[in-house]
C-alpha positions as CSV (number, residue, x, y, z in Angstrom):
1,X,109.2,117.3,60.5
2,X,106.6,120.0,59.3
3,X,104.4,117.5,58.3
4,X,104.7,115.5,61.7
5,X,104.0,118.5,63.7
6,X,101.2,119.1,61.7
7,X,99.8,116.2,62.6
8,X,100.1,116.1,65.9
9,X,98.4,119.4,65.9
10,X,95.8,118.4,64.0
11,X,95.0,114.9,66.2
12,X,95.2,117.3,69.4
13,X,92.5,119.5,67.7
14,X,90.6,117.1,67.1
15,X,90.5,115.6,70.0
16,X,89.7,119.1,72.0
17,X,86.9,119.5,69.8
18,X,85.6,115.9,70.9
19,X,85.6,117.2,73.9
20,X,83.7,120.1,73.9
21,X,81.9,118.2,71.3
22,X,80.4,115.8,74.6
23,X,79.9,118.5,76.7
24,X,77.4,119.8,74.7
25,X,74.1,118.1,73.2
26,X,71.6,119.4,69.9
27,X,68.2,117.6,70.4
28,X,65.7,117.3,67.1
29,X,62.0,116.8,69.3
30,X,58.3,117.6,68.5
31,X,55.0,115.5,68.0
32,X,52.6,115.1,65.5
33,X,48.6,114.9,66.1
34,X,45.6,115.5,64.7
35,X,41.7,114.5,64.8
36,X,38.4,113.8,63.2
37,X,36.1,116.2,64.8
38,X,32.2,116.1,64.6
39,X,30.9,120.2,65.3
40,X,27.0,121.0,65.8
41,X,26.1,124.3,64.5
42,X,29.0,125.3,63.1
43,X,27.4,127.9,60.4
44,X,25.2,130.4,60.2
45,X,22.6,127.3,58.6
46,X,23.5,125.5,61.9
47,X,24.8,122.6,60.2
48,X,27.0,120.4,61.2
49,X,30.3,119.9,60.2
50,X,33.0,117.0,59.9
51,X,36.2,117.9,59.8
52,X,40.2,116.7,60.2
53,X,42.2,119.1,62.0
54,X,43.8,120.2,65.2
55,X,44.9,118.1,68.2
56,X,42.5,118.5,71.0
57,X,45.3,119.7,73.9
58,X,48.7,120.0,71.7
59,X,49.2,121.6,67.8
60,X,51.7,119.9,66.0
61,X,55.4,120.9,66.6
62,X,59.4,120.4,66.1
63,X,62.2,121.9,67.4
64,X,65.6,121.6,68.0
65,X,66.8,122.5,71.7
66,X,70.5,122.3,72.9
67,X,73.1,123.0,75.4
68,X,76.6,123.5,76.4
69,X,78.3,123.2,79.9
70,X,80.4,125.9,80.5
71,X,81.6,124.9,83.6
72,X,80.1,126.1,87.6
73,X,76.5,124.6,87.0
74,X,76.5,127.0,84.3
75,X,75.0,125.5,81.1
76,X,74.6,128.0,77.6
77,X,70.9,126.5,75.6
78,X,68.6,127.7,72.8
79,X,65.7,126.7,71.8
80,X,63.9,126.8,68.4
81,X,60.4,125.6,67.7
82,X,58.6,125.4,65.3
83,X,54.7,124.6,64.9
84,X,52.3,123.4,61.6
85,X,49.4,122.1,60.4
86,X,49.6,118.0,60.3
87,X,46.5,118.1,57.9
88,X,47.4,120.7,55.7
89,X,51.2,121.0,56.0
90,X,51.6,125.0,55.8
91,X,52.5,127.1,58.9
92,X,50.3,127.3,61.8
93,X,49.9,130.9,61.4
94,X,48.7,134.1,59.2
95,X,52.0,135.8,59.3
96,X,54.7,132.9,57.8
97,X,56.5,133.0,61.1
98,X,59.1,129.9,60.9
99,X,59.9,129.4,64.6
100,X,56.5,130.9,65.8
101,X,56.3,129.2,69.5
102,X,60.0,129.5,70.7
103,X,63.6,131.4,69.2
104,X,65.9,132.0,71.7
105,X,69.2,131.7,73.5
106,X,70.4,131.7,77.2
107,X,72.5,130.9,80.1
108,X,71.4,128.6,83.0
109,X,72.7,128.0,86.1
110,X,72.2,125.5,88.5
111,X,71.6,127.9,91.7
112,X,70.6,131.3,90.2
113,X,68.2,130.2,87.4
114,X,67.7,130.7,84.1
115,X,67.8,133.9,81.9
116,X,66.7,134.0,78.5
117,X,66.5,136.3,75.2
118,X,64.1,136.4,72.0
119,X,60.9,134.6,71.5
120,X,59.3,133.3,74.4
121,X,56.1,132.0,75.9
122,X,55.0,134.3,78.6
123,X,55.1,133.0,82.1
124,X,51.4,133.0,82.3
125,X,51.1,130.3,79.3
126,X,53.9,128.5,81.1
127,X,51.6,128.2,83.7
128,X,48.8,127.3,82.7
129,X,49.7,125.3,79.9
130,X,51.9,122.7,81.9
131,X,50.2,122.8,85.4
132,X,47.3,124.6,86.0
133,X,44.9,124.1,83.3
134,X,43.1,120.8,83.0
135,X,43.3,120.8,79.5
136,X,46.7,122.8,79.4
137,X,44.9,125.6,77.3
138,X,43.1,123.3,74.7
139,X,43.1,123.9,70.9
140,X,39.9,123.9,69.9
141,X,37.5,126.6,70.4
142,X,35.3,125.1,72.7
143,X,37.5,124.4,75.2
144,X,39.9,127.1,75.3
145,X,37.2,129.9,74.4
146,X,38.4,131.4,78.0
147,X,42.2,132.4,76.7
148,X,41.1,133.7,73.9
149,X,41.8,137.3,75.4
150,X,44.8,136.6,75.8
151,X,45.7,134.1,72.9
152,X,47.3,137.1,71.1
153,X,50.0,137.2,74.1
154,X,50.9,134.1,74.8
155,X,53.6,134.4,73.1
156,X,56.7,137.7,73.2
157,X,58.8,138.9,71.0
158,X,61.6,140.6,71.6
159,X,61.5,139.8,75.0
160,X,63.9,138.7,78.1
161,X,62.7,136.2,80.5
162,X,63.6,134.9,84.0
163,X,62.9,131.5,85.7
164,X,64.4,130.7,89.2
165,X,63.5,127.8,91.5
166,X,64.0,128.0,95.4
167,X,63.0,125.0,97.0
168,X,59.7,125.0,96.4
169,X,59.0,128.4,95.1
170,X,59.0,128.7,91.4
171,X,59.2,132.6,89.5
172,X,59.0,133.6,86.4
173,X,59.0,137.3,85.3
174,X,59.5,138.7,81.2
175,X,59.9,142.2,79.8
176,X,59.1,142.1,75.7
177,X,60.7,145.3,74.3
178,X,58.0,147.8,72.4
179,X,61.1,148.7,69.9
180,X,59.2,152.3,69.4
181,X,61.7,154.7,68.9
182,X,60.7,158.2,71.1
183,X,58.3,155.5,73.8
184,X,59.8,153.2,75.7
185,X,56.5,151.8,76.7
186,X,54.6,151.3,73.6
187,X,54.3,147.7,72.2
188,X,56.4,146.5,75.4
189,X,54.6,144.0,78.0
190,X,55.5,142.1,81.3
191,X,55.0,139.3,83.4
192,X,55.1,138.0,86.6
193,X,54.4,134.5,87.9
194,X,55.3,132.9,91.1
195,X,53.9,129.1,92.5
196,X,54.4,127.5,95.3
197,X,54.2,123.8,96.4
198,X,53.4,122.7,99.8
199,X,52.8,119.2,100.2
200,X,50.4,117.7,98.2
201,X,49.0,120.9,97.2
202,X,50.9,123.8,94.1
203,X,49.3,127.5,93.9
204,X,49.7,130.0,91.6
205,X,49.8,134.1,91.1
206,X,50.4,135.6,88.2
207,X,49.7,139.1,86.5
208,X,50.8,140.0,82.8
209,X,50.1,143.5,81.0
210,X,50.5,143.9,77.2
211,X,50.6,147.5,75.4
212,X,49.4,147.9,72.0
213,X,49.8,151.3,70.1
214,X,49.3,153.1,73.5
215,X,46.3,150.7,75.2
216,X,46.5,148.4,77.8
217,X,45.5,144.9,78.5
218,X,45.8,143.2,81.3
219,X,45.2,139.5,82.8
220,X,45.4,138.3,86.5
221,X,45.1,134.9,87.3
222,X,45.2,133.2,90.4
223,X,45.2,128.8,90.5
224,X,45.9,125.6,92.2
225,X,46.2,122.5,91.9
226,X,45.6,119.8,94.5
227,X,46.9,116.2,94.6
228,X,45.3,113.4,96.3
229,X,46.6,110.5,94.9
230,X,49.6,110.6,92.5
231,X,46.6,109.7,89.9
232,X,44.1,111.8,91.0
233,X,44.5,115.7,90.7
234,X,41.8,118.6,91.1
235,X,42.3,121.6,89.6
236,X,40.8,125.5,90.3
237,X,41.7,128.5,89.1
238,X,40.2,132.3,88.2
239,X,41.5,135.0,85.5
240,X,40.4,138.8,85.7
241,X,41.3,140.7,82.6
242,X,40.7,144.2,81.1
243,X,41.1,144.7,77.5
244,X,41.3,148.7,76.6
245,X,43.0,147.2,73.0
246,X,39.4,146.1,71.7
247,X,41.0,143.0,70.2
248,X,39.3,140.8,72.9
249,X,35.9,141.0,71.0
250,X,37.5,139.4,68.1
251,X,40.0,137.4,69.4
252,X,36.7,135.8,71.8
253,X,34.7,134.8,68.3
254,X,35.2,131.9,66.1
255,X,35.7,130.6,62.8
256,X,32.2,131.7,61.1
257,X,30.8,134.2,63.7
258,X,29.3,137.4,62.4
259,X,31.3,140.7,61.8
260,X,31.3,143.0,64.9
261,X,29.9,146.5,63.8
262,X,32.2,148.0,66.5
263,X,34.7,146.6,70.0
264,X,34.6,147.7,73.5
265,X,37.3,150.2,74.5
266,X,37.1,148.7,78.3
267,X,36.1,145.1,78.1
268,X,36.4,143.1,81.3
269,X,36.0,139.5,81.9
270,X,35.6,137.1,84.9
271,X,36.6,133.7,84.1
272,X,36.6,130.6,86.3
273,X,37.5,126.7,85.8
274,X,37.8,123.8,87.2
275,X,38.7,120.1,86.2
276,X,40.4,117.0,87.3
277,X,42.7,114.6,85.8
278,X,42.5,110.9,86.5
279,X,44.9,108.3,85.5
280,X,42.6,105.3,86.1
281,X,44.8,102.3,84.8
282,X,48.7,103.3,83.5
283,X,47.1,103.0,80.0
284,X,44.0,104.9,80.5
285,X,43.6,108.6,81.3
286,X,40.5,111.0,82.2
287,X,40.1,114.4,82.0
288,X,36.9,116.2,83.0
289,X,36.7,120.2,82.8
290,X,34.6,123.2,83.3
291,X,34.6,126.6,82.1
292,X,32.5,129.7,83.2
293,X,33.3,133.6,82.0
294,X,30.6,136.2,82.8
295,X,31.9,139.4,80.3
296,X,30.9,142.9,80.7
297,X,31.1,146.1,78.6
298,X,31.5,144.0,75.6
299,X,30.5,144.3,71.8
300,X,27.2,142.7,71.0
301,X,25.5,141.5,67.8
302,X,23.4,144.9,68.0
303,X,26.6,147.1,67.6
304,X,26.0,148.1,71.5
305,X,27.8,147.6,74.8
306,X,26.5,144.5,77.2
307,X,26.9,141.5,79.3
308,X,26.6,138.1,78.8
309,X,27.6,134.4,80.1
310,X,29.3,131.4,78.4
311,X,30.3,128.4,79.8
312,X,31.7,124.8,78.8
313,X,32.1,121.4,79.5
314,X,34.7,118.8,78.4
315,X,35.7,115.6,78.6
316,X,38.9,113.5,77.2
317,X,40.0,109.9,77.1
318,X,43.3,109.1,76.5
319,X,44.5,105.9,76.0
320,X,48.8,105.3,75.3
321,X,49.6,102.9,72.8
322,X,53.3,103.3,74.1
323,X,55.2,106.2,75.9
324,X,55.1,107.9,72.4
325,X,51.9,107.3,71.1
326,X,48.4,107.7,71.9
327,X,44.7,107.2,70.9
328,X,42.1,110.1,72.2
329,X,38.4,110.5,72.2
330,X,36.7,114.1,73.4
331,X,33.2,115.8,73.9
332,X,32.4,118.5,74.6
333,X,29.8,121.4,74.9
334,X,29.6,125.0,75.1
335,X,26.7,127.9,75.5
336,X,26.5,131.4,75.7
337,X,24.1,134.3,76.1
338,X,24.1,137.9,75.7
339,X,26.8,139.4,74.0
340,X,28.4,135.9,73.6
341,X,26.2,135.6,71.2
342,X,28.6,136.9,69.1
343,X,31.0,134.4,69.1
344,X,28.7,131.8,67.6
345,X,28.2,131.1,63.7
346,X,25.3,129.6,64.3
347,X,22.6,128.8,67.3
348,X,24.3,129.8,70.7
349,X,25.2,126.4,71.8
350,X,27.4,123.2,70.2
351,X,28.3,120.1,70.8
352,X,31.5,118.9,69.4
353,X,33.4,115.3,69.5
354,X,36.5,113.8,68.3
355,X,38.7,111.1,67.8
356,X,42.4,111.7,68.0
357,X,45.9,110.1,67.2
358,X,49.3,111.7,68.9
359,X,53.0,110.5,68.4
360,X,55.8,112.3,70.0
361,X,59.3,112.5,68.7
């Protein structure tokens, strides 16, 4: 009779556990991509340089994401991602991070939003990176040589974020947590975002402020994105930010340029884009974009404080093999003056182009 009992018990577990078990849902995802890249001047020789690495729009990724219904609309989800080098294989970062573009866990709800804890990408890279930047904030230097600035915060620690949509108002705000015991403030940063669609055109506000050890920097950004045909998109946006930190000087150069022999303590930069995005047959896509940032009070080669102008120019051909895979071909071309000179290895201009393969997962 034990034994029976037993049983039963054990069938009616298991069946409750099936059934919470299809109520919720763990999802392995990512992609993999990488290119052949051909850079101009991309030494202090000014030689060129061929070279396999990153993806032109998207680094190599995986995650797992899940979620569980909890009943009411209201779901519980987390998210861990992870992202690497597909040439090399290590890490895609200096400090070993495992899960160094998303780790965290939340509650959603079908009416009130979504709230959720850990590491997070801010609002602003949300943003930018899936609607308002042609080139969804490229990878390589010469076409996302604008974000650099704020490249350091795209991403938050410690943080809790909000996303609500209200018909067809979409907001995002974050608060990372400075973890500094005696200052509330210090290390901490937040976020605001909120877009708007109206017909066939989507605008966007957004203002983010990072503290480091005390300093400030902070990025405004202000974007839209118009829709003509349902294959034909313009895109326009600016970004204001002030960097009291004096890692935009660094952050701005790239792989080669010369040692700074000091950073601004009050950089500010004016940055404006704009770019379209064509999808001229289902297999065949077209992106064009422009960049344009006039700094001030920034470190120069001399060691002094100055001006200067860079701008950029990209285009990008994709063509989908399938839904999953694609072929891509790129050039672009970027040149600076004045204290941009700075960020080159090399002469003050480049031409880069590439050849790419991407399969997603």
């Amino acid at each position: 009779m034990k034994k029976t009992i037993a049983a039963v018990g054990a069938s009616l577990l298991a069946l409750s556990a099936q059934g919470a078990f299809a109520q919720s849902s763990v999802t392995l995802y990512g992609l993999v991509d990488t290119s052949v890249r051909y850079l101009t001047n991309a030494n202090s020789n000014n030689d060129g340089q061929v070279a396999m690495g990153e993806g032109v729009e998207t680094p190599s990724r995986f995650g797992l994401k899940g979620t569980e219904d909890l009943g009411g609309g209201t779901s519980a989800i987390f998210k861990l991602e992870n992202q690497f080098q597909l040439w090399s294989g290590k890490l895609d970062n200096s400090n070993n991070t495992l899960f160094q573009r998303n780790a965290y866990v939340g509650l959603s709800n079908n009416q009130y939003g979504t709230l959720t804890f850990g590491r997070q990408q801010t609002p602003f890279f949300d943003e930018m990176g899936n609607t308002y930047d042609p080139m969804t904030v490229g990878d390589y230097w010469q076409d996302s040589w604008v974000y650099n600035p704020v490249g350091p915060f795209l991403f938050t620690n410690s943080s809790v974020k909000y996303t609500g949509q209200f018909g067809g108002l979409h907001v995002e705000g974050m608060y990372g947590f400075g973890g500094v015991a005696g200052s509330v403030g210090e290390n901490s940063m937040y976020g605001l975002t909120a877009s708007y669609d109206v017909g066939p055109l989507s605008a966007d506000v957004g203002f983010q402020q990072n503290d480091v050890s005390g300093k400030k920097f902070n990025i405004v950004n202000v974007s839209a994105v118009y829709t003509f045909t349902q294959s034909l998109k313009l895109l326009a946006g600016w970004l204001h930010s002030q960097d009291n930190t004096g890692l935009a000087d660094v952050d701005m150069q790239q792989s080669g340029a010369p040692t700074l022999a000091r950073v601004s303590p009050n950089r500010i930069d004016d940055s404006f884009y704009v770019g379209s995005t064509w999808q001229v047959t289902p297999p065949l896509a077209l992106t064009f974009a422009g960049y344009y940032d006039h700094a001030r009070n920034a470190a120069t080669l001399g060691g002094s404080l100055g001006a200067g102008v860079n701008y950029s120019a990209t285009v990008l051909a994709e063509y989908s093999l399938s839904k999953r895979t694609e072929v891509y071909g790129t050039v672009d071309f970027t040149r600076g003056n004045g204290a941009f000179l700075a960020d080159y290895p090399g002469r003050n201009n480049q031409t880069g182009v590439a050849i790419g393969l991407r399969n997603l997962f």
